[in-house]
N, C-alpha and C positions, 0 to 999 in steps of 0.2 A: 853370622848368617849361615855360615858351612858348617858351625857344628846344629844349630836349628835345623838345618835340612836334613845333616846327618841323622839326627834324633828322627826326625818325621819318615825319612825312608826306611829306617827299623822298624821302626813302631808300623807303619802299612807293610810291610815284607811278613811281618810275624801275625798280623790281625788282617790278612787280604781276604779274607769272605769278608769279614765285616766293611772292608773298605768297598768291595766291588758289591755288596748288598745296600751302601747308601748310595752310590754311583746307580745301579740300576731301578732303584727306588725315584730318583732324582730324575731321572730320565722319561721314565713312565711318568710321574707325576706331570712335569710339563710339558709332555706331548700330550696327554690327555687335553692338557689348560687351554695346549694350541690348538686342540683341535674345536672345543670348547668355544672358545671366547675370540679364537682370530675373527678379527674384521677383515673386508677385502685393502688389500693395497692399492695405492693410486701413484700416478704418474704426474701426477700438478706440482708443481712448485709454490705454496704461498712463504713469505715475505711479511712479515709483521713491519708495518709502517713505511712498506717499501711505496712507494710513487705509484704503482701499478696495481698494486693492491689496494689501495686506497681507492682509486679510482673506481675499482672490483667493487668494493665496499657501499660506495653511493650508490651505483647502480643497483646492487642487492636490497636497499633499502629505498629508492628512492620509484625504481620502475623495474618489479622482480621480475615481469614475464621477459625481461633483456639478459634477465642475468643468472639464464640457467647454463649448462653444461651441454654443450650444443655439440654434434656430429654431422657429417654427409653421407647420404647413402649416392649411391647412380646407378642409374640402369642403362644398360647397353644394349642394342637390339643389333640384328643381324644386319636387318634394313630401318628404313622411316616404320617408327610403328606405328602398328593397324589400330585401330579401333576401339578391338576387341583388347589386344595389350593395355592400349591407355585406359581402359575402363580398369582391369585389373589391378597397374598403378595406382591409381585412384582407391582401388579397393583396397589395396593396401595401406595407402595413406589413410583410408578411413579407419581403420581397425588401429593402426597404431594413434590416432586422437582418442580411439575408445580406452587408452590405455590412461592410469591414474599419473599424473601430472607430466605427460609428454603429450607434445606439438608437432605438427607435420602439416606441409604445405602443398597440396596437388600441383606438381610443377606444369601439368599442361595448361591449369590455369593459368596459373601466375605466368606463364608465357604470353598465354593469350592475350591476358589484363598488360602485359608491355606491351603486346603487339598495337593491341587495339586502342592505348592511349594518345600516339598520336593522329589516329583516325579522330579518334574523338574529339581533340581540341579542331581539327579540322572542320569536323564537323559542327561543333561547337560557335565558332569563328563562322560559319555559313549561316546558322538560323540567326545569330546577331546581328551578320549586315543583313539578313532579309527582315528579321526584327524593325531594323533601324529604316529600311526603304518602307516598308507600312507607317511608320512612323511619321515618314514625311509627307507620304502621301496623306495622310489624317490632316497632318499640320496646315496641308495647301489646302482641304478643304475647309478648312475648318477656317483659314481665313479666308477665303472667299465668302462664307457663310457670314462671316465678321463683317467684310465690306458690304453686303448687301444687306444684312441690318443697321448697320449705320444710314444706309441709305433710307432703308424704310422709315429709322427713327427721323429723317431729317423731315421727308414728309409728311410724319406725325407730326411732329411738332408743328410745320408750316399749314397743317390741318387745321390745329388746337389753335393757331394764331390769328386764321379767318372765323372760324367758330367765335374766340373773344372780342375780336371785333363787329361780329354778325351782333353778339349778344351786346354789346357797347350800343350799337344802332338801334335795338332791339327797345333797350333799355332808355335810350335819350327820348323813342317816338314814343315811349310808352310814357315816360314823363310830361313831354307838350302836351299827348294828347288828355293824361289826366288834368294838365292845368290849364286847356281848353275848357275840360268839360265843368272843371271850379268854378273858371270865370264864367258861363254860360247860367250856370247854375245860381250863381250867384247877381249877375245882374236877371233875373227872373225874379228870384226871391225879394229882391232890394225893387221890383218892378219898375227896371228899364226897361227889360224885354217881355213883350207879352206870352204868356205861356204860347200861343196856337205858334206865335214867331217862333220860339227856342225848339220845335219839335225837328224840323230839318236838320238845323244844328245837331240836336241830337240824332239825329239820325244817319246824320255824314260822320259825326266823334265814334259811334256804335259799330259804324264800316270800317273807320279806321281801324276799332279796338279787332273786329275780328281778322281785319289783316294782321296786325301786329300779334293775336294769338295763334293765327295760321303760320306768323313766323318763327312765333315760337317754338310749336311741335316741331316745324322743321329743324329747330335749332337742336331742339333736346333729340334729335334723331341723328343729327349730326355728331352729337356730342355723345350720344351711346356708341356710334359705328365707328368715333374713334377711343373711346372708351376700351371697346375687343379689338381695337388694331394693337393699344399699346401694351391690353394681357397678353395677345399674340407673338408681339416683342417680346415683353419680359421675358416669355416661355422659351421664345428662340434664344436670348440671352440664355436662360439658365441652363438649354441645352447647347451653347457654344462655351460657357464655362465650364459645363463636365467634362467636356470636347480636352477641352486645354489641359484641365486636370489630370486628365486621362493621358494625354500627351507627357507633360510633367512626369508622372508616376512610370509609365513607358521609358520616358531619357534616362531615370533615375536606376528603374530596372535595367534598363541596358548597359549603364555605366560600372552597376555592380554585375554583370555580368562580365564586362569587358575584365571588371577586376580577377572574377573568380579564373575567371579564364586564362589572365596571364600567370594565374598562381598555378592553375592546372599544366600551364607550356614550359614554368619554371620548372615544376615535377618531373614532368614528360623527358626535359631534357638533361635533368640528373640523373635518370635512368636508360637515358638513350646508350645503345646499343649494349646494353643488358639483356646476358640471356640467361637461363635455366633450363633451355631444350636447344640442342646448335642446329643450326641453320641446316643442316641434312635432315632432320629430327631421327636422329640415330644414337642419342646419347640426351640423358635427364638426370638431372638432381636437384633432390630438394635437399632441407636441412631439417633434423628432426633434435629439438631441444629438450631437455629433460628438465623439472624444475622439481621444487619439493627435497629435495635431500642435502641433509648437511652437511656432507663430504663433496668438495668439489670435481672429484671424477662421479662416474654413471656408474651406480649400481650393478654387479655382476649381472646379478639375476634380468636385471631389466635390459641390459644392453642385450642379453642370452634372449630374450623374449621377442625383441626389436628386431634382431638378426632371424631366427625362427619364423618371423612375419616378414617378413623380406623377401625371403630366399623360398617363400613359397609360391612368388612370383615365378618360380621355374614350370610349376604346372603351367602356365602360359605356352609354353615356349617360346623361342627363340629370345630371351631376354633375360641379360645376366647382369645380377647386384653383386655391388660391391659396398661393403661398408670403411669408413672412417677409423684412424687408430683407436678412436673414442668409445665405437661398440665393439672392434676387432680384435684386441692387444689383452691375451690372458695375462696378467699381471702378476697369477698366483703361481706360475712356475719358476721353482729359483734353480731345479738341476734339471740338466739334460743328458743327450748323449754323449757333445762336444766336452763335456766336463765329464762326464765318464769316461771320456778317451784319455785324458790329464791325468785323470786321479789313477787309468789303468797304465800307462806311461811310466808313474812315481812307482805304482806296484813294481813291474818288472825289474826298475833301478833297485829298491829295495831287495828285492830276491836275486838280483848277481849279487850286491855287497852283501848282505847276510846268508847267503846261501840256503838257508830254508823257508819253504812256507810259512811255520809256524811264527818264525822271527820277523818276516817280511813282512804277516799281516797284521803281528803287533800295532805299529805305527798307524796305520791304516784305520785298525780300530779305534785308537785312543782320539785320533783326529776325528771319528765320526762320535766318537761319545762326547768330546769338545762341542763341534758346529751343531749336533744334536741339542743339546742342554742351551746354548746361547740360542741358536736360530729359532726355534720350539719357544724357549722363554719370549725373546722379543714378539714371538707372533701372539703369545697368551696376554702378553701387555698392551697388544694394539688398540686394544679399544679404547686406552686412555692416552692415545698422541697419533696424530696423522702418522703413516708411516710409507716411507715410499718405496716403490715397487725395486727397487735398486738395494734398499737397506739388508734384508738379509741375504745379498744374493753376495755382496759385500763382505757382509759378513762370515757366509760360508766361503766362500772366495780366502780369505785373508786363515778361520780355521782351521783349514783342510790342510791352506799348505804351512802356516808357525806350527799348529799340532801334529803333522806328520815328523817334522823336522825338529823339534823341540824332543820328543820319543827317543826320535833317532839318536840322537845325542847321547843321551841318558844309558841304552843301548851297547850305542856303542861302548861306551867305556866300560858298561857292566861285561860284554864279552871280552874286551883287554884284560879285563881285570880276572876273570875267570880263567882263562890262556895263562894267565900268570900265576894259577895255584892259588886266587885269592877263595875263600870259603865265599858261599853260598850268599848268605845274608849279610854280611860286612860286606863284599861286593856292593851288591846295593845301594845297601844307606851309602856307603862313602860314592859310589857313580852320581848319587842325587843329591849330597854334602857336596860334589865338586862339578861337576856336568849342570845337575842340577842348580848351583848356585849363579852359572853363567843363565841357563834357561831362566830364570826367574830374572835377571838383570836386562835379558834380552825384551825379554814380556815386556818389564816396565817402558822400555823403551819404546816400544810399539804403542804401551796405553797412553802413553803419557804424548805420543804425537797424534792418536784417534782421538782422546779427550778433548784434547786443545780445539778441537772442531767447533769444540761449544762458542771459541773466544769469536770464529765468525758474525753471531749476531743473525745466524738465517740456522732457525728451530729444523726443519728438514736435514741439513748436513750434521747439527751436533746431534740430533737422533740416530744418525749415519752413522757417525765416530762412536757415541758413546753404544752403541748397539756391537759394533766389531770390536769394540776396545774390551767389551763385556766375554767376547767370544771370545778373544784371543788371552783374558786371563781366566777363562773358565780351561783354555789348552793348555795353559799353563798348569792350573790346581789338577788338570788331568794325567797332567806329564809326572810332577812331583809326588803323586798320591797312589792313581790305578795302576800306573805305569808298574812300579815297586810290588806292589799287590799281585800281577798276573804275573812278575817276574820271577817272583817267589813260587809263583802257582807252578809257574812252566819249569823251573828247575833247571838244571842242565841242556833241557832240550832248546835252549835258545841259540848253542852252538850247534853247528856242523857235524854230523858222526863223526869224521874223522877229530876233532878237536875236543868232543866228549870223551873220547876213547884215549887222548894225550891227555887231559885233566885226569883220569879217572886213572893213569897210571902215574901220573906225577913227572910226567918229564918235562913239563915247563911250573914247576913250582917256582917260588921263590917271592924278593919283594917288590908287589903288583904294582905299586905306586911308582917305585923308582927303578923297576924297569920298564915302563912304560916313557920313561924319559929319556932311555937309551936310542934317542932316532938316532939314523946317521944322517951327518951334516956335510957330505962331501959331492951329496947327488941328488938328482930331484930338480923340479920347477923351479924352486928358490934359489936352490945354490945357481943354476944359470941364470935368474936374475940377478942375483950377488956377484957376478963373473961382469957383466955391463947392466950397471942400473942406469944411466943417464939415457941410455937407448930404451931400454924398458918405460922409462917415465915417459919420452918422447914418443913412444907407439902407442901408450896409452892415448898421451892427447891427442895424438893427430886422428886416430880410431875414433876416439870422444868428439872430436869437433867436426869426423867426415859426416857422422851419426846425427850431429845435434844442428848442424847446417841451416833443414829447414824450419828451426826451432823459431828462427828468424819473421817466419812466415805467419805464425802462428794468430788466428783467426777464433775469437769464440761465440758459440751462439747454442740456442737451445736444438734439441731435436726436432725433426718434423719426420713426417711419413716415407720421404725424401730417402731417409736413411733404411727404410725398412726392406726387407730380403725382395728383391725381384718379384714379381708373380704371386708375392700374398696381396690378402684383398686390400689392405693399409695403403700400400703402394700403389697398387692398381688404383685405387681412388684418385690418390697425390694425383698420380700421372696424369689420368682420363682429366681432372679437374684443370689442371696445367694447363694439357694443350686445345681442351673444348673451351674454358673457357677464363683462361687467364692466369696467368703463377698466381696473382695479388689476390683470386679468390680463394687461395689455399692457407691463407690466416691473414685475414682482415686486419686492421687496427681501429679498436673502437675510443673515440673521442665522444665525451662527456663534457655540458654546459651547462654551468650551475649560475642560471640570470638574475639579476639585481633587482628585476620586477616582473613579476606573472606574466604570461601574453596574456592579452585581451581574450574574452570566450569564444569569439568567431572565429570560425572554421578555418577562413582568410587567413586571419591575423598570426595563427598558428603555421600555416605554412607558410608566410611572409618570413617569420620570423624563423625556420628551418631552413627554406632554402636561403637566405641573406648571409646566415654561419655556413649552409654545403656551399655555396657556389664559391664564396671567399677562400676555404679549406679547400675545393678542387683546384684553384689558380697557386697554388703549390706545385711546385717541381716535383716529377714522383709520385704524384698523386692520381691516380686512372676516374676513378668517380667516386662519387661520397653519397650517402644514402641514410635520408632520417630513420629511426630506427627504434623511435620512441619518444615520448613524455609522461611525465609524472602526473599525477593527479590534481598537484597545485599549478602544473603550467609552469614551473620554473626551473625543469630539470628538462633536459633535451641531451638524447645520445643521436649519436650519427656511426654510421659502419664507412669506412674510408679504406677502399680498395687499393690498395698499393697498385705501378705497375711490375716491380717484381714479389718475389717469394718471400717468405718470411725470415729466411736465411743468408738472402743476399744484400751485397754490399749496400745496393742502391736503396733497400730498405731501411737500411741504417742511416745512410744520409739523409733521408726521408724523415724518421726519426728528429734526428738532430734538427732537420730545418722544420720541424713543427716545433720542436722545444724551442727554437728559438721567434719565432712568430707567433704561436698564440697566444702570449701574453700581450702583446699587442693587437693580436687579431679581439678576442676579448674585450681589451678595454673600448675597440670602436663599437662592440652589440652589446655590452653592460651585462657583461659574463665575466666569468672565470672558466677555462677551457683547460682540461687536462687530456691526457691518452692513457689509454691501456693495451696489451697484447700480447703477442709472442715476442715479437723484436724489440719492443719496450721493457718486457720482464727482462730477455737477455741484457739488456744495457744496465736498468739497477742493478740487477745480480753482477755485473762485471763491477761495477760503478762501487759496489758494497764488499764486493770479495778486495778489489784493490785495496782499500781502506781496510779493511780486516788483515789481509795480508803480512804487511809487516809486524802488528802484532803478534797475531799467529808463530811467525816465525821465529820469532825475539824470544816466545816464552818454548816453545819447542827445541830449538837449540840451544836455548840457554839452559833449562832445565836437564836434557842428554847430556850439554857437557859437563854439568857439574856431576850425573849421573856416571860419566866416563872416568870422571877427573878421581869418582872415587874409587873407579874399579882397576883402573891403571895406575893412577897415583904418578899423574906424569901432566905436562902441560901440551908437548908436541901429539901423541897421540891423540887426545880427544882434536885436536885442532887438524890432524889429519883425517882425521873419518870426515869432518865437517868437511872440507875442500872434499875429499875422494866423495860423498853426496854429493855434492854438485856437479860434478862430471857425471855421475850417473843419470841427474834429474834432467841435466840436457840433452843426453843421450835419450833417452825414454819419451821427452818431447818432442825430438827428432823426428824419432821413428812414429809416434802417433799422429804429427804433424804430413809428413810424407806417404801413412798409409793412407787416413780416412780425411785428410782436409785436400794433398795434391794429388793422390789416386792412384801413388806409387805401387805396382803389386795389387792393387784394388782386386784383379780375376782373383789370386790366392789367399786374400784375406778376406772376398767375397763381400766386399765394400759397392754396392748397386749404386749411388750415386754420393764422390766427395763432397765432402760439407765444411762448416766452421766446428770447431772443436768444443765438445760438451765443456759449459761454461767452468762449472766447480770444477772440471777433471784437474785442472793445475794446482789447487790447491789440495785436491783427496793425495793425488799422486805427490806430492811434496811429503805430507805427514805419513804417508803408509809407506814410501820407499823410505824415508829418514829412519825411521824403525826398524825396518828389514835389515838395512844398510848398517846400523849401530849392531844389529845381531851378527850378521859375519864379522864383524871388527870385533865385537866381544870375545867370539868365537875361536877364531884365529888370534889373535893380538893377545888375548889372556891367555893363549898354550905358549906364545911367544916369551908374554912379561913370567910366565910360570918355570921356562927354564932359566931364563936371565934371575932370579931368586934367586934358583938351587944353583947358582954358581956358575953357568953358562956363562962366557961372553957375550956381550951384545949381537957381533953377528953370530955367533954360532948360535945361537939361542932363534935369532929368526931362522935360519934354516931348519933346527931341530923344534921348536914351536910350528913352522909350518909343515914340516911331515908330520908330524903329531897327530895334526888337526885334519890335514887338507882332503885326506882320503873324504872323513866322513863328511867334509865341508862342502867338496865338488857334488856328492852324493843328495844333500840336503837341499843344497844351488840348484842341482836338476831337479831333484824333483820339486821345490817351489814353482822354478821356471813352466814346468811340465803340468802343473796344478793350475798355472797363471795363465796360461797357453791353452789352455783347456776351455777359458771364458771366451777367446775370442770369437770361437762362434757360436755364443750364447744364445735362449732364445730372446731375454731382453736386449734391443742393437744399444744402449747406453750403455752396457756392460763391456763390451765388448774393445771398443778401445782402451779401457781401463783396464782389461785384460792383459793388452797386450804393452802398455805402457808397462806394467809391473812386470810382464815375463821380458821385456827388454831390459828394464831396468833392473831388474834380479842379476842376469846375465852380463850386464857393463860392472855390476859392482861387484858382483861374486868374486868372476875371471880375471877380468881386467883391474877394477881399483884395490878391493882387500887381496887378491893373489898376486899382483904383478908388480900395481905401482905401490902397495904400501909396504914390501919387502926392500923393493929397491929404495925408498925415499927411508924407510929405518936402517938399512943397511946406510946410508951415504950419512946419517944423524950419529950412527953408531952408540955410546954410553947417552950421548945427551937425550934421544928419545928417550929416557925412562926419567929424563931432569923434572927434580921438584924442589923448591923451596924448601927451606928444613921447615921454615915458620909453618906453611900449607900443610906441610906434611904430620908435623906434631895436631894441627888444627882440625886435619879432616879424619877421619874414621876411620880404620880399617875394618873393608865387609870381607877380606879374608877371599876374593874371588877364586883363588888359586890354591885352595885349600889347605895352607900352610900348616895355619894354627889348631884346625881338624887334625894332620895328620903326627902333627907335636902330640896332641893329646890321645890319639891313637897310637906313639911308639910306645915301648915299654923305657922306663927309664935305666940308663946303662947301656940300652940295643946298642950296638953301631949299623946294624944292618936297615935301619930305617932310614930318612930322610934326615936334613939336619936338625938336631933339635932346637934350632932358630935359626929364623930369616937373616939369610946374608942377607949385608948392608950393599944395595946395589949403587954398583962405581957413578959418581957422576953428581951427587946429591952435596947441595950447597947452603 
């Protein structure tokens, strides 16, 4: 590998136009691309298959207008607003509905429409007992109207009864008198009776007949006047029957009145003491949803639009908007000031240790030609993977400071090697055959713990990893390749006049390699830890574990607005929304009901069947009110918005959490559902719930992988096994301190932390793979100048004392300035960034100073020959990559020299 590198640092020292002609070619090229084809970045988290996204999922497909990308604005007035304000609110909720697929809710309405709801059922409740009292009264007449036609029918009929008895009498006298008039008639004819005798007869039968037809007409008159008595009945009948029917249909509308009405009190009282405008009317908000787009955050342009319509509510006066992280958070800024303060930090460090500008801004530039080419690239590729607003900020983060310090390296030893009379361009290639051969080991070891991001299982973080892993071997190809090329360019001017002007007379000539090995091993950091290392190892821990203390305490959860700088309008929302009108309205938890059978079409039955799962879901602990919030088109999907009583960050939301997971699956099987949740504090618990589980994977293939990686560049068993333990003292130290700034508030004024939180969820896992990799680079760093003098013949300790003067100058140098690069994020303008900032400038710091400078001298010192112990079997087995440039500088002596190094690797003491 060291003669590889060697070859390739010639070859760019001698061809650096051409080298620094693809490098600027490359640069331009995918800056153009980013600027091209970048899409915006988002701040959402999705989770393929996770619980919460699933739930996401129905909802998008099942009742879209729920499942858009929703914000809060509020407006704040001086006093109760006038009139003239609310109309302008209004107006501005109008105009943002005139906007193409976003929603807004005039809050004085929807205040109103709460206010007025329990008036209404009130009032509601009043026309139905006044309903119900007409009702009776109809009823009382309407029997009375009942008894008095019974009545009348009874003396119909006892009419009808005298009438058929009249006609019975009618009928019998009409019978004798016709069989009077037979027999008269008949003894005439037969002349018993002489006609002039039968004439009185007849004429008394004749009287009779016209009585009996004078009582006739009497009868048939009797019998017409009851005739219209009993059409007079019927008709009163059929108007005491419509009576009753009427009545009937009355009880029936009452009853469903009574019904709709306790549907309407059931409403009433899931929304009682809901507000949107508080009780001063001095403070409003609505919520304005965005739908239509297939990135789950808001559109720049449209949230830019949204805000512009807002904030033109100023022409009002006296009333001030504030918008939501959702319209308010530029997500497209990855550098600021506070990172120009870092990167100017590392400058200065660079220009005491190198003494000139010209060499100082070296580094400098090679790490912006680095983070250029990665950051620029990943932004030109956005369009084909979500990318989040974290990713290249990351990844310029982790560039700036491996590629300042990877330079440096390479650097330095090209000035050692110049100081020592080495020529021009052999300098080089051999600085990048031997510096460089560690820098390329160092890399791997950074990519090989960002790759591993993939093995999580959540596409957001291994875009993370594989995005900085890409950056950090693009600082690499930039270290090995441009580096050599401008170094050739700059010539001798990389030294100090004064040290040009000793090269250039020859008074430090001689052999650069192996007087550069000449440290002295009597003085220095080292040798006083070689004087008492069991003290040394013991400051370290006790340092380590004062640091790593609150690591104990340790809390994770997503961000909220909570975290955001004082006095931006993010916060000011959070706040205003807090204390007008409850923490639990500053991220809801939305619950999703996928039912066994449609509801019924009526109106009713629909919110029977809403409020039966809200009131059941309010009688949870932790639960403030719950509010339908939707149905689907078939009637068999129902969301509900369930207002936490705390914040989306707090404990008690969690246990919230928990005691819904553990209840709706029975709350469910009692309304012939399937009931899941979605949210903030729900997302946070998968993402915990999934990082755990990925975790020890993760870690299995990351350490395993670095030590086999160490095993070959030390060719030792105790060394790689020491970096791994010296990491963990580092990783608890750095969660120490991230745990004590931004979750218990320690120092909060100076790291300008406005309100502690629970700790960004993945931060444990970024910070594990990115310090293991930083941390494996100073061990490489350090430890291979160590195993490089133990080679050439050194003792074991003297070889650490003179391996660590060797190194440490340029090693403290490269320590601060990461540190100072990494420090630089904390007060970033994304606040996600920012403990991650400072997790990595702690933990640079605990590993630099304390693990690779203090305790890993002292624990190789107290191991002595055995730290370098290997198996002879291992050793025949594994590969020599030459870290220490052994076999470079064999093939580089002349054969015969004595003045070069040995022409073969001592056999180091201890090997079995």
């Amino acid at each position: 590998m060291a003669i590889l590198l060697h070859k390739l640092g010639r070859w760019c020292a001698q061809h650096r136009w051409t080298v620094i002609g693809i490098w600027a070619a490359v640069l331009v090229l995918v800056s153009v691309s980013a600027v091209t084809f970048m899409r915006p970045l988002t701040n959402e988290i999705s989770i393929p298959d996770s619980r919460f996204e699933a739930v996401l999922d129905t909802l998008r497909e099942e009742i879209p207008e729920a499942s858009g990308t929703t914000g809060t604005v509020v407006f704040t007035g001086d006093a109760p607003f006038t009139d003239d304000q609310q109309d302008a609110i209004a107006d501005v909720v109008e105009r943002w509905n005139a906007m193409d697929d976003v929603e807004a809710v005039d809050p004085f309405e929807s205040q109103q429409q709460l206010d007025d709801s329990q008036q209404q059922i009130v009032d509601g409740r009043a026309e139905l007992e006044a309903g119900a009292e007409e009702l009776d009264a109809g009823e009382a007449e309407l029997t009375e109207a009942r008894e008095q036609l019974d009545a009348g029918r009874e003396q119909l009929e006892a009419g009808e009864s005298e009438i058929a008895t009249q006609a019975q009498l009618l009928d019998e006298g009409q019978a004798e008198l016709d069989a009077q008039s037979e027999q008269l008639e008949g003894a005439v004819a037969a002349g018993l009776i002489p006609p002039a005798q039968a004439e009185p007869a007849r004429a008394e039968i004749a009287a009779a007949q016209a009585q009996l037809d004078a009582g006739r007409e009497q009868l048939e008159a009797g019998q017409a006047q009851l005739a219209q008595s009993r059409e007079e009945l019927e008709a009163a009948e059929q108007q005491i029957s419509e009576g009753e029917a009427e009545i009937v249909s009355g009880r029936e509308a009452l009853e469903q009145g009574e019904v709709e009405l306790a549907a309407g009190q059931r409403l009433a009282d899931l929304t009682d003491g809901m507000r949107v405008v508080n009780e001063e009317g001095t403070v409003a908000m609505t919520q304005v949803s965005v739908t239509g787009g297939e990135a789950s955050a808001i559109d720049p342009d449209t949230a830019r639009e949204i805000q512009a319509i807002g904030e033109s509510i100023a022409d009002t006066g006296g009333v001030q908007v504030d918008f939501s992280g959702e319209f308010s958070m530029d997500l497209n800024s990855i550098f600021g000031p506070s990172e120009a303060v870092g990167l100017a930090v590392a400058a200065v460090v660079l220009l005491v240790m190198l003494g000139t500008l010209l060499a100082a801004g070296l580094p400098i530039l090679m790490a912006l030609v680095g983070v250029g080419v990665g950051v620029a690239g990943s932004l030109a590729l956005s369009p084909f993977f979500d990318m989040q607003s974290i990713t290249p900020v990351l990844a310029l983060m982790l560039g700036l400071a491996v590629g300042i310090d990877y330079s440096l390296f390479l650097i330095n030893r090209h000035r050692e090697q110049l100081r020592h009379g080495m020529p021009l361009r052999e300098s080089i290639a051999l600085a990048v055959g031997t510096s460089g051969n560690a820098v390329t080991f160092a890399g791997l070891t950074v990519i090989i713990a960002l790759s591993a991001l993939t093995l999580t299982g959540m596409p957001f973080l291994g875009i993370m990893g594989l995005v900085a892993a890409a950056t950090v071997g693009l600082s690499v190809l930039v270290a090995i390749t441009l580096t050599p090329a401008l170094l050739s360019l700059m010539g001798l001017r990389v030294l100090p006049r004064k040290a040009r002007a000793a090269v250039a007379s020859g008074d430090e000539a001689g052999n650069a390699a192996q007087d550069l090995r000449q440290a002295d091993t009597g003085r220095g950091w080292a040798a006083g830890v070689q004087r008492r290392p069991w003290l040394a190892i013991l400051a370290v821990v006790a340092i380590v574990v004062g640091l790593g203390y609150p690591t104990g305490q340790l809390r994770l959860g997503l961000p909220d607005s909570s975290s955001e700088p004082a006095g931006s309008t993010a916060y000011t929302t959070y706040d205003t929304i807090r204390s007008e009108f409850g923490a639990g309205a500053t991220g809801p938890i939305l619950a999703v009901a996928e039912l066994d059978e449609p509801v019924g079409d009526g109106e009713v039955e629909l919110i029977g069947a809403q409020a039966d799962i809200a009131e059941d879901l309010a009688e949870i602990d932790g639960v403030l009110r719950v509010l339908p919030a939707g149905v689907n088109e078939n009637r068999d999907v129902l969301a509900f918005q369930i207002q936490p009583e705390g914040g989306p960050t707090e404990e008690s939301t969690v246990r919230l959490v928990d005691d819904l997971d553990a209840t709706l699956p029975a709350l469910g099987t009692d309304h012939g559902a399937s009931i899941d949740i979605t949210g903030q504090t729900v997302a946070n618990i998968d993402i915990s719930e999934q990082l755990g589980d990925a975790l020890p994977v993760y870690l299995a293939v990351v350490v395993g992988l670095s030590l086999i990686l160490l095993l070959l560049v030390f060719r030792s068993i105790w060394v790689p096994l020491l970096a791994t333990v010296g990491f963990l003292l580092s990783i608890v130290a750095a969660f120490g301190a991230v745990v004590a700034v931004y979750q218990l508030g320690h120092l909060s004024f100076l790291f300008g932390v406005n309100e502690p939180g629970p700790v960004l969820s993945f931060l444990p896992i970024l910070l594990i793979g990115i310090l293991f990799g930083l941390a494996m680079d100073y061990q490489l760093f350090l430890v291979s100048s160590m195993r490089e003098m133990f080679v050439h013949g050194k003792s074991a300790k003297e070889a650490v004392v003179s391996g660590f003067n060797l190194s440490a100058r340029v090693v403290t140098a490269a320590a601060i300035i990461m540190i100072s690069v990494f420090a630089g994020f904390i007060g970033a303008h994304l606040t996600m960034v920012r403990p991650i900032g400072l997790g990595l400038a702690v933990g640079v710091l605990i590993d630099a100073f304390l693990v690779r400078m203090t305790l890993t001298p002292a624990v190789l010192t107290l191991l002595g020959e055995k730290a370098w112990w290997l198996p002879r079997w291992l050793d025949r087995v594994l590969p020599n990559v030459d870290v220490e440039g052994v076999r470079l500088e064999q093939s580089l002596t002349p054969a015969g020299s004595g003045s070069g190094s040995a022409a073969q690797e001592p056999e180091p003491a201890g090997r079995a």
